[in-house]
N, C-alpha and C positions, 0 to 999 in steps of 0.2 A: 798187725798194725803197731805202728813203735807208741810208744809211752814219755813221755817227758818227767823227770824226778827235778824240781825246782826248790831252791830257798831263797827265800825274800828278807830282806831286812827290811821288819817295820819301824812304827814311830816308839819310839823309847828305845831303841836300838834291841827290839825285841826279833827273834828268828821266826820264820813262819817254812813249812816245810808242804810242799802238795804233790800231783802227781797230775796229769792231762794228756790227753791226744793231741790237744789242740793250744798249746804256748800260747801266741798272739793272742787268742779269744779269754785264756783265763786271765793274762796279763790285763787283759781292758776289763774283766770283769772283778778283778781283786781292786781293781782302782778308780769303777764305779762309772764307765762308761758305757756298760752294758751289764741290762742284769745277773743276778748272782753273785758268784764271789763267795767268800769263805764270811761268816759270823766275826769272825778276828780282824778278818782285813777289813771290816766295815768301822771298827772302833781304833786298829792299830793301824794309820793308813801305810802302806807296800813305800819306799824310801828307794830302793834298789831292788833290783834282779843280782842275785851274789853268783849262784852255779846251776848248771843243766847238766843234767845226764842224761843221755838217750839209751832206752832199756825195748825188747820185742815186744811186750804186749803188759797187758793192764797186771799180770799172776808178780812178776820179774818188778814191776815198780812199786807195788803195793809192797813187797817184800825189804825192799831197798829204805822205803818213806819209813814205815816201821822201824827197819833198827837204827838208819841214822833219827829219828825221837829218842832213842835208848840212852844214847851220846849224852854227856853230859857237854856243857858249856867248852869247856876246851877241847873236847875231841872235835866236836863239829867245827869250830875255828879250825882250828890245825888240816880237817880234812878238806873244805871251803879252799884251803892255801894247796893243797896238790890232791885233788878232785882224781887223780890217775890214780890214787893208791886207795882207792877207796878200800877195796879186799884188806887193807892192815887196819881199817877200823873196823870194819863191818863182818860178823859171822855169818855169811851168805853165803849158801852152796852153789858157788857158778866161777865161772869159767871169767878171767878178768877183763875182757873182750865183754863179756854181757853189761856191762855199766859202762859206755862210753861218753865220756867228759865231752860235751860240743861246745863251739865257741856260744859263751856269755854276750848278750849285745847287753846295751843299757836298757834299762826298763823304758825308759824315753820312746827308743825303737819300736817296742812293740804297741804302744798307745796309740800311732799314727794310725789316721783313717785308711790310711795306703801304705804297701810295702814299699819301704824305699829302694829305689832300682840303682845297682852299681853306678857308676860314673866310669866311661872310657879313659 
């Protein structure tokens, strides 16, 4: 089952960093449309969706959320701005295919009661 590794910018232009199966559901759930959600994003509300990475399963993203926290303030900006090079910040034994950067929608996106369907 793949993994989702997200950061969120919260309110005070604070970082929030998590991991899900399921994107759309924690997305509406950090921002109070369904319950749950992180203790943090109840007090620093979610501002933007910044990056995703799609990782195999829950071992591969727990490892990933971990040492980007390690990061200090400028690595995680700098990695946030080319998400592909994650492997030059992160001492992660994997293979650089295993953290794959997927497109970022806007936080906006995922809120919807509905997935928005393409347009022809």
């Amino acid at each position: 089952m793949a993994y989702y590794i997200y950061v969120l910018r919260c309110k005070g232009d604070t970082l929030y960093t998590g991991i899900t199966p399921d994107l759309r559901r924690r997305m509406r759930q950090h921002c109070g449309q369904l319950a749950g959600g992180a203790k943090y994003t109840h007090s620093h509300k979610p501002e933007a969706l910044l990056r995703v990475w799609e990782t195999v399963d829950h071992t591969a993203a727990a490892r990933f959320e971990c040492a980007f926290k390690q990061l200090t303030r400028t690595q995680k900006e700098q990695l946030l701005q080319i998400p592909e090079q994650w492997d030059a910040f992160l001492s992660l034994d994997a293979e650089p295919a295993a953290y794959a950067p997927i497109e970022t929608l806007p936080l906006a996106d995922y809120l919807r009661k509905s997935t928005p369907k393409k347009s022809d």
